[in-house]
N, CA, C and O atoms as a printed pandas DataFrame, in Angstrom:
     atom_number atom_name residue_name chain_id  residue_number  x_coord  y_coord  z_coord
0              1         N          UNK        A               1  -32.000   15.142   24.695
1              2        CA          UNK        A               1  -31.556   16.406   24.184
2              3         C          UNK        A               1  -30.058   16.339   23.929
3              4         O          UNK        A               1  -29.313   15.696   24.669
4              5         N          UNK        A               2  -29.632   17.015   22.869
5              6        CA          UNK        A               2  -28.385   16.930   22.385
6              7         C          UNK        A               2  -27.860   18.106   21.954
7              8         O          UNK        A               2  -28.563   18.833   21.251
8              9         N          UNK        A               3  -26.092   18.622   22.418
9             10        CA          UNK        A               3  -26.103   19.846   22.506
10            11         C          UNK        A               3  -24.717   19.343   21.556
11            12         O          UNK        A               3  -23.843   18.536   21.875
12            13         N          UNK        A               4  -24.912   20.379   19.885
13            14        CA          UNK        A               4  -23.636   19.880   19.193
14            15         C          UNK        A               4  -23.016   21.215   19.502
15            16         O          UNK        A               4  -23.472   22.355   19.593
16            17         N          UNK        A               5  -21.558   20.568   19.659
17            18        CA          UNK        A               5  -20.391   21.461   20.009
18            19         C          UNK        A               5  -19.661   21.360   18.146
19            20         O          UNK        A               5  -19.519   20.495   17.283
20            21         N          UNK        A               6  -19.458   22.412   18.271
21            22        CA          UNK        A               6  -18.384   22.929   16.525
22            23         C          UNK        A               6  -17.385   22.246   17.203
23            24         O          UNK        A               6  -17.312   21.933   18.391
24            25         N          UNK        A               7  -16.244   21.966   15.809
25            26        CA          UNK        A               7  -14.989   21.508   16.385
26            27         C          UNK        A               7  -14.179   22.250   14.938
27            28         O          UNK        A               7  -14.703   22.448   13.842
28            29         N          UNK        A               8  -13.046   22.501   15.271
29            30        CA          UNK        A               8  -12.783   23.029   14.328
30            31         C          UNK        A               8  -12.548   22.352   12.710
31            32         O          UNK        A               8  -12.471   23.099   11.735
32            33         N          UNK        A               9  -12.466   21.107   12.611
33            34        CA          UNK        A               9  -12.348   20.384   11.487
34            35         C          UNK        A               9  -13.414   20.730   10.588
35            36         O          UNK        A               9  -13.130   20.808    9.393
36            37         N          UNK        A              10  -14.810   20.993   11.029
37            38        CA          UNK        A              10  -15.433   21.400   10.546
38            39         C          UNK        A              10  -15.705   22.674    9.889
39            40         O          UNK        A              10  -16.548   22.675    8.992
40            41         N          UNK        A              11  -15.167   23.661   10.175
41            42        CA          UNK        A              11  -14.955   24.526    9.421
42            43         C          UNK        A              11  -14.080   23.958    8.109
43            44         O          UNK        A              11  -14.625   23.853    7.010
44            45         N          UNK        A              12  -12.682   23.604    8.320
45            46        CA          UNK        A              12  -12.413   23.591    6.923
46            47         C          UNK        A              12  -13.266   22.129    5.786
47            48         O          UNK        A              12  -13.208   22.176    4.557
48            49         N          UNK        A              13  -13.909   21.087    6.484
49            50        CA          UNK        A              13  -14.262   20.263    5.712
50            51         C          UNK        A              13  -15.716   19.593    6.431
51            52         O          UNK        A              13  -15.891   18.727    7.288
52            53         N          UNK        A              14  -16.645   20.461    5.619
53            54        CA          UNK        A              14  -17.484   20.134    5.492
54            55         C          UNK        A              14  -18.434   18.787    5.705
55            56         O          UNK        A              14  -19.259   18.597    6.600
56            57         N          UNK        A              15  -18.148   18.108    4.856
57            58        CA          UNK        A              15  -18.318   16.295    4.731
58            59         C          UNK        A              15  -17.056   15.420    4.738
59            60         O          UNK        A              15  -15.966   15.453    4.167
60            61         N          UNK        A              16  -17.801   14.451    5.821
61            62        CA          UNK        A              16  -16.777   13.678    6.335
62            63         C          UNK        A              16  -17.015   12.533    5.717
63            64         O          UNK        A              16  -18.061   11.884    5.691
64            65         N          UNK        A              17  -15.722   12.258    5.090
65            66        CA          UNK        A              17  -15.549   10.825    4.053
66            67         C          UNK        A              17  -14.481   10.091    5.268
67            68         O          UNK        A              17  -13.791   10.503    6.201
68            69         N          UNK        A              18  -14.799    8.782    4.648
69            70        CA          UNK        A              18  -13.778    8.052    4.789
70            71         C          UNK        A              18  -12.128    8.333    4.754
71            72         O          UNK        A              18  -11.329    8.308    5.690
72            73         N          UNK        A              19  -11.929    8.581    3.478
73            74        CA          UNK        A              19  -10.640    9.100    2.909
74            75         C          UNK        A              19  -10.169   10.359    3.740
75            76         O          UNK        A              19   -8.993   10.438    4.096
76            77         N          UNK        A              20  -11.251   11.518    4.102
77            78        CA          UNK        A              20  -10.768   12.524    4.799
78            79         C          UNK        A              20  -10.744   12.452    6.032
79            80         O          UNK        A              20  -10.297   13.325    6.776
80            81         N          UNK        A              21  -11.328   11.174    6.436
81            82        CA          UNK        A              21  -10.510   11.096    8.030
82            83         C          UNK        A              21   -9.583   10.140    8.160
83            84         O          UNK        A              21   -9.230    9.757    9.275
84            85         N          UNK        A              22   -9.080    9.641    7.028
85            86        CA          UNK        A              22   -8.176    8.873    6.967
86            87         C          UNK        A              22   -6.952    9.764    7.070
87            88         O          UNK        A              22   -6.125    9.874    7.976
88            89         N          UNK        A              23   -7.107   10.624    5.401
89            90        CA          UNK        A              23   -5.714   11.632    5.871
90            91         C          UNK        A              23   -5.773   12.756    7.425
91            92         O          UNK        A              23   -4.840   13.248    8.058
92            93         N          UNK        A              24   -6.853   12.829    7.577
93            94        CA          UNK        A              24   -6.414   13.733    9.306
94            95         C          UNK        A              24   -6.095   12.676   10.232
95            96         O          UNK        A              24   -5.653   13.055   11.317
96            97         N          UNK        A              25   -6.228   11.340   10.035
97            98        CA          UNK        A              25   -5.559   10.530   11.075
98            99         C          UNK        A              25   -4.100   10.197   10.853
99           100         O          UNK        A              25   -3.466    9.820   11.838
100          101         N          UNK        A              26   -3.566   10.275    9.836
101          102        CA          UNK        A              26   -2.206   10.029    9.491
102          103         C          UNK        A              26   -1.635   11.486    8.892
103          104         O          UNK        A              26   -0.561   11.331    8.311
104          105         N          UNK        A              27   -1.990   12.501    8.903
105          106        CA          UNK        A              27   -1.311   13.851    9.151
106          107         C          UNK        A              27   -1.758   14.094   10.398
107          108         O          UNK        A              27   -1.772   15.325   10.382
108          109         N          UNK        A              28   -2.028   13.865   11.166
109          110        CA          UNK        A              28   -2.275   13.994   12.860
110          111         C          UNK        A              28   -1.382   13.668   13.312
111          112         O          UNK        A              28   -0.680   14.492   13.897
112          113         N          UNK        A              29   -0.922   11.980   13.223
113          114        CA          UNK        A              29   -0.025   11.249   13.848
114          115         C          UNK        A              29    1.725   11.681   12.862
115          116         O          UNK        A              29    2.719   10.977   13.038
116          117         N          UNK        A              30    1.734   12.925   11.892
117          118        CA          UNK        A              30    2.717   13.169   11.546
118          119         C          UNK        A              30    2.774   14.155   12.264
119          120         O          UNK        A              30    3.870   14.306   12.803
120          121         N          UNK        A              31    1.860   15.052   12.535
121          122        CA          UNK        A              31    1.850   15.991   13.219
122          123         C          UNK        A              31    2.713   15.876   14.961
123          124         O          UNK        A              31    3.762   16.268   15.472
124          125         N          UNK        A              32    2.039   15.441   15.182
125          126        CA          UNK        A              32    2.298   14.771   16.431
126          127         C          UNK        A              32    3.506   14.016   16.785
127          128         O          UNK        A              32    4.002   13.938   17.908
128          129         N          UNK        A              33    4.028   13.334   15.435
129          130        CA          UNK        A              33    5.770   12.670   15.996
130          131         C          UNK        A              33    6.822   14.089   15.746
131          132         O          UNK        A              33    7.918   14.182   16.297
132          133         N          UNK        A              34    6.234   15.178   14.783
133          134        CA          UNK        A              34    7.316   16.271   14.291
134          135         C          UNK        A              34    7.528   17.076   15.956
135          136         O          UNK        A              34    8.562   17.392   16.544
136          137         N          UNK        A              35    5.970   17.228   16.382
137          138        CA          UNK        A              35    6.465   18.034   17.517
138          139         C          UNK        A              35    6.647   17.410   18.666
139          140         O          UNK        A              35    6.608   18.131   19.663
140          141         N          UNK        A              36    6.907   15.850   18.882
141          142        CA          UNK        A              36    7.211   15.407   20.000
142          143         C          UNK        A              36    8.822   15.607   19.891
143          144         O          UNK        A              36    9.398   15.077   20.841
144          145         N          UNK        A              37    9.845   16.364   18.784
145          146        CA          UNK        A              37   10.940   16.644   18.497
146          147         C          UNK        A              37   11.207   17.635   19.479
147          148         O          UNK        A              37   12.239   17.542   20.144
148          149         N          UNK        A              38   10.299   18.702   19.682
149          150        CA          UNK        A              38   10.972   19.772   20.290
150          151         C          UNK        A              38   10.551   19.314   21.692
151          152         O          UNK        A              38    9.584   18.729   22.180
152          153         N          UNK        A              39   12.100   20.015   22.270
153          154        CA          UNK        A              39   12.206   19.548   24.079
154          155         C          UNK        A              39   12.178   20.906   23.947
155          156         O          UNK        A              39   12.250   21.537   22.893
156          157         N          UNK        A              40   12.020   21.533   25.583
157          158        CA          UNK        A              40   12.250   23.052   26.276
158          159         C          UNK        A              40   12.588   21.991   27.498
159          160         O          UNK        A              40   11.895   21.032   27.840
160          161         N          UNK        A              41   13.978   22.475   28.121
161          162        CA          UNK        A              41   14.605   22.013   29.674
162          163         C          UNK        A              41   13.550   22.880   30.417
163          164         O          UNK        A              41   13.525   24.045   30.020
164          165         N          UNK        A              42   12.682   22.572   31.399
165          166        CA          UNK        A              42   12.628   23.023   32.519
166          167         C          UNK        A              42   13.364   23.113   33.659
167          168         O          UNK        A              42   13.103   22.098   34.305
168          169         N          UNK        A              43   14.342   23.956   34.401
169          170        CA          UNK        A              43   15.172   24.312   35.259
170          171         C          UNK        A              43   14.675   23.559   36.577
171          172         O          UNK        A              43   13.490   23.593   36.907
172          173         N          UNK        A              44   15.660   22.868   37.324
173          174        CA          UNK        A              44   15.210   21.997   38.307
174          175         C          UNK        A              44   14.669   21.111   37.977
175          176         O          UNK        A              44   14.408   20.350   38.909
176          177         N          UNK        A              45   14.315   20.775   36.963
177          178        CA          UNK        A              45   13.840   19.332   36.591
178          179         C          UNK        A              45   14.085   18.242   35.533
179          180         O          UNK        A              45   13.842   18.696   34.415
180          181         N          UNK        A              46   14.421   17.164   35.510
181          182        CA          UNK        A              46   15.158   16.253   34.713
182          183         C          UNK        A              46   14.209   16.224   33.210
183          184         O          UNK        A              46   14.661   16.217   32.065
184          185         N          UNK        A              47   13.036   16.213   33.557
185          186        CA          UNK        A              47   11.966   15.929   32.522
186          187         C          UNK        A              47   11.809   17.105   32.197
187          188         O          UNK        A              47   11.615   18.029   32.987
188          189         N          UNK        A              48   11.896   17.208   30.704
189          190        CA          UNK        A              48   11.431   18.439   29.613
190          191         C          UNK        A              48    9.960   18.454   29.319
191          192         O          UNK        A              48    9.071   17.604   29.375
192          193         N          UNK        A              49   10.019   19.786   28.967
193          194        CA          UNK        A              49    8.226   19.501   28.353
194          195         C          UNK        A              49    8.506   19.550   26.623
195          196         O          UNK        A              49    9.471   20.061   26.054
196          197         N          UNK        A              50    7.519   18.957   26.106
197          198        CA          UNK        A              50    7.861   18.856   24.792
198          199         C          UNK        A              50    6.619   18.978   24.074
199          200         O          UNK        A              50    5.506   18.632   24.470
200          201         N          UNK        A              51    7.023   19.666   22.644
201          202        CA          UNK        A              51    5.888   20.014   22.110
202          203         C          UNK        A              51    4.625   18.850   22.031
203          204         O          UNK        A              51    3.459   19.176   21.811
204          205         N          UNK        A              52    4.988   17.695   22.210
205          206        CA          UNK        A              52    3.892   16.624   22.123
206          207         C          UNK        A              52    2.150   16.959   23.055
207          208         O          UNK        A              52    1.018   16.572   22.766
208          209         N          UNK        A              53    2.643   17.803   24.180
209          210        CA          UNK        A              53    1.742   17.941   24.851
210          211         C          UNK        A              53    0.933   18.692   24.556
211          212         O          UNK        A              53   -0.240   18.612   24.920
212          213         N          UNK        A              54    1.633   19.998   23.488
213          214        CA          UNK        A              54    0.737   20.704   22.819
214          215         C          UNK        A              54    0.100   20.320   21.673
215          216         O          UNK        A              54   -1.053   20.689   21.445
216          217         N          UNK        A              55    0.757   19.577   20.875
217          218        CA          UNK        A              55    0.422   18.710   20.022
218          219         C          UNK        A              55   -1.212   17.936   20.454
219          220         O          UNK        A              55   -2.224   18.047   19.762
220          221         N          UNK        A              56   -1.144   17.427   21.314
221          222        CA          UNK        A              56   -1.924   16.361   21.959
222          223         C          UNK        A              56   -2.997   17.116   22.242
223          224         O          UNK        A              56   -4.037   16.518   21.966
224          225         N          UNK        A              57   -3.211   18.511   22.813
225          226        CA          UNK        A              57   -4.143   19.584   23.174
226          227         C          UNK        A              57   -4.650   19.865   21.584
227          228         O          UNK        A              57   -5.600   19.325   21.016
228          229         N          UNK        A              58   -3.767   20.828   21.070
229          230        CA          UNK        A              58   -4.477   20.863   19.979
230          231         C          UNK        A              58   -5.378   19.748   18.845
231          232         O          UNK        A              58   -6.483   19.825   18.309
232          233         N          UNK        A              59   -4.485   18.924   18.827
233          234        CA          UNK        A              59   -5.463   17.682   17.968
234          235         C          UNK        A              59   -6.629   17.320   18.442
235          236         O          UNK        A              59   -7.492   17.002   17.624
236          237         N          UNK        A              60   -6.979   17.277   20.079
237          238        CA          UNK        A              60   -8.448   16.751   20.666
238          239         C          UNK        A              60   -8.631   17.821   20.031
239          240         O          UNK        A              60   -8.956   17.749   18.846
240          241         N          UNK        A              61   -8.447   19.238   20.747
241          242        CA          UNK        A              61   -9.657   20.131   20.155
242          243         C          UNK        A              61   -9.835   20.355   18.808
243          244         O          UNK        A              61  -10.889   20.808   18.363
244          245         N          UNK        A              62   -9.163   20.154   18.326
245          246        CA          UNK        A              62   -9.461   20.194   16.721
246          247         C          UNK        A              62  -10.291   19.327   15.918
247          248         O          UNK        A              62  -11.109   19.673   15.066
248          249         N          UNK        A              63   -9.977   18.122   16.298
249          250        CA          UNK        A              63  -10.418   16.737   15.602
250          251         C          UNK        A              63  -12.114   16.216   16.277
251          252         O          UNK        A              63  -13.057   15.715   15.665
252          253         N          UNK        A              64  -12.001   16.536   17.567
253          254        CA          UNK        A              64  -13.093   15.855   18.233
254          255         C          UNK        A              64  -12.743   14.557   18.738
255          256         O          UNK        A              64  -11.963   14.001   17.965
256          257         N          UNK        A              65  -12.986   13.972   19.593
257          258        CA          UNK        A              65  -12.837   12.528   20.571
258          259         C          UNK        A              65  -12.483   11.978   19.664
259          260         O          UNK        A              65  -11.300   12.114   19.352
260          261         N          UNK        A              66  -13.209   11.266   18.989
261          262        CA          UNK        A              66  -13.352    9.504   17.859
262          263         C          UNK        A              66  -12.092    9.842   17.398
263          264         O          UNK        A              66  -11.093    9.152   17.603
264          265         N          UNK        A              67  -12.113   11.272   16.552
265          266        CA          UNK        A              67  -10.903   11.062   15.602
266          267         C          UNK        A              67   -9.320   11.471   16.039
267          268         O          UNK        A              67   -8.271   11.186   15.462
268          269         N          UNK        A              68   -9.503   12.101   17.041
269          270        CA          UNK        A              68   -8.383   12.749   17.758
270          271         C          UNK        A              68   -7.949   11.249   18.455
271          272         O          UNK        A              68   -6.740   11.272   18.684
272          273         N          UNK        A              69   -8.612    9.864   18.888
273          274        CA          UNK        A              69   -8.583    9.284   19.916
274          275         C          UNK        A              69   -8.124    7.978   18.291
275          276         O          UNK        A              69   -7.068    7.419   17.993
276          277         N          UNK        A              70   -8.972    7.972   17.891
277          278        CA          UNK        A              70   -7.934    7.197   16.353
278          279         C          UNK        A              70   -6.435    7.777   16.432
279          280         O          UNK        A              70   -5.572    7.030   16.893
280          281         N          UNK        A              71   -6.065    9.124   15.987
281          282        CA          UNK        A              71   -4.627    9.411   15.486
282          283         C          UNK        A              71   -4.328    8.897   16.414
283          284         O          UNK        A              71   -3.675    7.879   16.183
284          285         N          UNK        A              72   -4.589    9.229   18.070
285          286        CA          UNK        A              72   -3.416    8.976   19.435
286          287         C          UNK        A              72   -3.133    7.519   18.956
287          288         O          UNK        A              72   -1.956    7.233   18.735
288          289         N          UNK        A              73   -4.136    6.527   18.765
289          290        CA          UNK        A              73   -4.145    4.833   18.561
290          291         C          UNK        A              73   -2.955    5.020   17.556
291          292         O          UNK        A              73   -1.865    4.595   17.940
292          293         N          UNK        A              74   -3.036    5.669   16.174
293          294        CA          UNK        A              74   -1.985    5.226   15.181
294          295         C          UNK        A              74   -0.710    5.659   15.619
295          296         O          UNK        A              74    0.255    4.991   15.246
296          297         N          UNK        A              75   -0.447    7.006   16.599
297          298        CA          UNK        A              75    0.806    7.227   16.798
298          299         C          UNK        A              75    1.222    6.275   18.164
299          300         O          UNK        A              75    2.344    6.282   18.670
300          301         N          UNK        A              76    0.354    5.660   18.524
301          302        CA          UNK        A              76    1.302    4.841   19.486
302          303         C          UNK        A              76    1.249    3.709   18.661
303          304         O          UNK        A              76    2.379    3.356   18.326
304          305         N          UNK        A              77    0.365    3.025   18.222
305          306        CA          UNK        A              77    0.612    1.585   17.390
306          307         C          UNK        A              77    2.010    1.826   16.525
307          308         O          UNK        A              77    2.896    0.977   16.613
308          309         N          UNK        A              78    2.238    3.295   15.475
309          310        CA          UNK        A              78    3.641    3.178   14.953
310          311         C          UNK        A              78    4.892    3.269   15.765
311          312         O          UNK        A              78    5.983    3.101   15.220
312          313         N          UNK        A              79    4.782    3.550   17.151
313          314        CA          UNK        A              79    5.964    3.463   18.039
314          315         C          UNK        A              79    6.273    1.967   18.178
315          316         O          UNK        A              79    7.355    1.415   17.980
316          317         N          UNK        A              80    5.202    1.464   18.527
317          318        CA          UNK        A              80    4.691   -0.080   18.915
318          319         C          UNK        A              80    5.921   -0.912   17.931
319          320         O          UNK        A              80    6.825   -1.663   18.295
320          321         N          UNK        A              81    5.572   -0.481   16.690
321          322        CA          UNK        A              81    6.288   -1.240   15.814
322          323         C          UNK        A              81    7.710   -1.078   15.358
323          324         O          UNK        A              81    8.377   -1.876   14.698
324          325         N          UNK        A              82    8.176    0.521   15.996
325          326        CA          UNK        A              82    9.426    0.513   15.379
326          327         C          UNK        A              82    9.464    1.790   14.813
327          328         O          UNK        A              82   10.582    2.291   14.701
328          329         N          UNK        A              83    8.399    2.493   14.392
329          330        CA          UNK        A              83    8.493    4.100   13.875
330          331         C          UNK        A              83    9.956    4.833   14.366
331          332         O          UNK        A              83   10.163    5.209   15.519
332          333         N          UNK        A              84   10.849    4.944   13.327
333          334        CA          UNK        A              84   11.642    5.952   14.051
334          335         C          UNK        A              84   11.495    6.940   14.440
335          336         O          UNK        A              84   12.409    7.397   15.127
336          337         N          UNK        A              85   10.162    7.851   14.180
337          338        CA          UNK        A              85   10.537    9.134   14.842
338          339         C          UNK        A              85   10.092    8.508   16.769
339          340         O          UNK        A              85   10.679    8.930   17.765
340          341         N          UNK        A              86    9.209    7.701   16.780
341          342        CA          UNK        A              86    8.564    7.009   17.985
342          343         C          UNK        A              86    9.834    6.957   18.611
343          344         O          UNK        A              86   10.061    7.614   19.627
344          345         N          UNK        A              87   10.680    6.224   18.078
345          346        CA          UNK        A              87   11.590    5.175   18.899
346          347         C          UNK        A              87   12.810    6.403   19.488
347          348         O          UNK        A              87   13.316    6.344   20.608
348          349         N          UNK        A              88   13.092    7.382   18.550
349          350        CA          UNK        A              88   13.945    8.782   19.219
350          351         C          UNK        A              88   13.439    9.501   20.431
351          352         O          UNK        A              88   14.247    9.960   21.238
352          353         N          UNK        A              89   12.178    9.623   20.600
353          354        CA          UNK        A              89   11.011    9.923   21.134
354          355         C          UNK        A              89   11.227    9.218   22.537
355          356         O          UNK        A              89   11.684    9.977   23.392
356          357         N          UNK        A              90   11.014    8.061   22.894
357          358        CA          UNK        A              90   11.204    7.209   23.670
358          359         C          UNK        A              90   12.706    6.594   24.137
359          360         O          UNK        A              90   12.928    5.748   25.004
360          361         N          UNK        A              91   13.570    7.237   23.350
361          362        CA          UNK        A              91   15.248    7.180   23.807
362          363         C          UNK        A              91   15.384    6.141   23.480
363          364         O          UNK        A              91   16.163    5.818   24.377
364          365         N          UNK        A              92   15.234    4.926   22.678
365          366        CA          UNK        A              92   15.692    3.937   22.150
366          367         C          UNK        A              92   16.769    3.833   20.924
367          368         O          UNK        A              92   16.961    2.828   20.240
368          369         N          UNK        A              93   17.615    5.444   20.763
369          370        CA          UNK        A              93   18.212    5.333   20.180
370          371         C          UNK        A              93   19.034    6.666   20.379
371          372         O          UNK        A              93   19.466    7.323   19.431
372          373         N          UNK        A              94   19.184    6.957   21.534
373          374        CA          UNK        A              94   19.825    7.987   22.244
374          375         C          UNK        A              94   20.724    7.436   23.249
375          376         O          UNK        A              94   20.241    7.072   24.322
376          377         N          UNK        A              95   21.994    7.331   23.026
377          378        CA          UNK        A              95   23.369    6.384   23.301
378          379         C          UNK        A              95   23.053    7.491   24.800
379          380         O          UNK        A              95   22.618    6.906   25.791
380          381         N          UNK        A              96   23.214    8.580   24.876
381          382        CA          UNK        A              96   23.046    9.129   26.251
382          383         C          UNK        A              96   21.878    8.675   27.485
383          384         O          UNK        A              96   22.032    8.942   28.677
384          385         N          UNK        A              97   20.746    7.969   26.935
385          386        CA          UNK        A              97   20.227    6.958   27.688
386          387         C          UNK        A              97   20.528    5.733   28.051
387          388         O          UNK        A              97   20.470    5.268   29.189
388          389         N          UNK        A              98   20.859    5.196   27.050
389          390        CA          UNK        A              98   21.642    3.909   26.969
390          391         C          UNK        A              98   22.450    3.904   28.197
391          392         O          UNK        A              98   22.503    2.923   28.938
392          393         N          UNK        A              99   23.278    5.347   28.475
393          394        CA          UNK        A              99   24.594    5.064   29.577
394          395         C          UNK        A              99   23.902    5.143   30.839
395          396         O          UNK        A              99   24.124    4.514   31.874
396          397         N          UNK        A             100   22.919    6.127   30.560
397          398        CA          UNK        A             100   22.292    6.384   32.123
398          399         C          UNK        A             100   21.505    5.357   32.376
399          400         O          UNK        A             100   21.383    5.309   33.600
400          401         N          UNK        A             101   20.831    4.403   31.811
401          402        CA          UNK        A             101   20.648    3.174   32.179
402          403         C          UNK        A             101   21.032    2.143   32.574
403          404         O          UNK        A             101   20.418    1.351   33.289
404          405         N          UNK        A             102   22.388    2.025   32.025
405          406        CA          UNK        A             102   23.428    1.117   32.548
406          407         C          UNK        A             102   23.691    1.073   33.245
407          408         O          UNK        A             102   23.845   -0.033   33.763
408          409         N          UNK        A             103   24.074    2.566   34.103
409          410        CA          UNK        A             103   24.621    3.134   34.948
410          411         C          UNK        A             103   23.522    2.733   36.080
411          412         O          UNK        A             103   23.970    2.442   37.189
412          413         N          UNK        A             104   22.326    2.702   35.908
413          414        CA          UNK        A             104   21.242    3.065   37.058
414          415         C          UNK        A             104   21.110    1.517   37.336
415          416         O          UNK        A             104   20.674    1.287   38.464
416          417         N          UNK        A             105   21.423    0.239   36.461
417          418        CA          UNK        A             105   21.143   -0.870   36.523
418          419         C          UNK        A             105   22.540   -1.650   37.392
419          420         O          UNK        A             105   22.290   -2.406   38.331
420          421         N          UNK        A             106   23.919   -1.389   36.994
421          422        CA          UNK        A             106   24.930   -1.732   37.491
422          423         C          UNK        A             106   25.071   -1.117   38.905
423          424         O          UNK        A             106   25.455   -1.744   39.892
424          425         N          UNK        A             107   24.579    0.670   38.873
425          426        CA          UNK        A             107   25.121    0.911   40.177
426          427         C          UNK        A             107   26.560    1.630   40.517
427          428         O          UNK        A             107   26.807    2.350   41.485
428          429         N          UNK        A             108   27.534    1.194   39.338
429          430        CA          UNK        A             108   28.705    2.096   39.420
430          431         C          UNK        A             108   28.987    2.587   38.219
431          432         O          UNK        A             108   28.053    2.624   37.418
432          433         N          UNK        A             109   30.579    3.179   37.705
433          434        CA          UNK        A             109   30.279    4.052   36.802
434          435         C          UNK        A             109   30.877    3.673   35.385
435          436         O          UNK        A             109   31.225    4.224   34.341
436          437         N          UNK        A             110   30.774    2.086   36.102
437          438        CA          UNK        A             110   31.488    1.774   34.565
438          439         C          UNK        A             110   30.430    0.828   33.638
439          440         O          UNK        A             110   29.824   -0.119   34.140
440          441         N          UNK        A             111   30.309    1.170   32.388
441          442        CA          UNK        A             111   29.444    0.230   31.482
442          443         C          UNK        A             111   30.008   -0.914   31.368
443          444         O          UNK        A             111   31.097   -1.489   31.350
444          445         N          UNK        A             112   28.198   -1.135   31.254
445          446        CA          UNK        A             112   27.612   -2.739   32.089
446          447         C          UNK        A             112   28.828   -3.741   31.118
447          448         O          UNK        A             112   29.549   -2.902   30.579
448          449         N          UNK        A             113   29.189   -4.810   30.810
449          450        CA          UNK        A             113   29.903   -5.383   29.813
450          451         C          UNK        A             113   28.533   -6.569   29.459
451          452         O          UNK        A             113   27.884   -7.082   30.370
452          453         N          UNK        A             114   28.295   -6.836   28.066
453          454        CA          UNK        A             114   26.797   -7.101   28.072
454          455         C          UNK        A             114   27.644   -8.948   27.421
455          456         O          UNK        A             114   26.914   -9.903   27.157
């Protein structure tokens, strides 16, 4: 016995092609690097929450497993490689990490001399 659950993709598109889950997998994973942009500080805590998480909620429920679980694959495979919005994302290009790393690796307060 098999119990189908709606998902919302289905409402707007009917039949599922190739091509149309191609573009919801790569407007997913655009989706998904635009709002891993927005931080909110949580007070008392170093780590922000960021829209990614909502991002990440909404796309399962929207997409369904397979295809929601494809985009997650393409937006980490384009970090993988170098994606800039990935790599901002992950502080690989945020000089204010850079120091606090240095800092956490040397131990005192002067940058590391490389």
């Amino acid at each position: 016995m098999s119990i189908s659950t709606p998902i919302l993709r289905t409402a707007f598109v009917q039949r599922s092609t190739a091509m149309s889950n191609a573009l919801f997998i790569f407007g997913g994973a655009i989706f998904l690097a635009v709002l891993a942009q927005i931080s909110i500080p949580v007070p008392g805590s170093p780590v922000p929450v960021t829209g990614q998480t909502f991002g990440v909620l909404l796309l399962a429920t929207s997409y369904g497993a397979s295809l929601a679980l494809s985009t997650f694959g393409l937006y980490l495979l384009a970090g993988i490689a170098g994606a800039p919005d990935a790599n901002i994302v992950i502080g690989k290009h945020r000089p204010e990490v850079e120091e606090s790393r240095d800092l956490e690796l040397t131990g005192t307060n002067r940058p590391r001399i490389s």
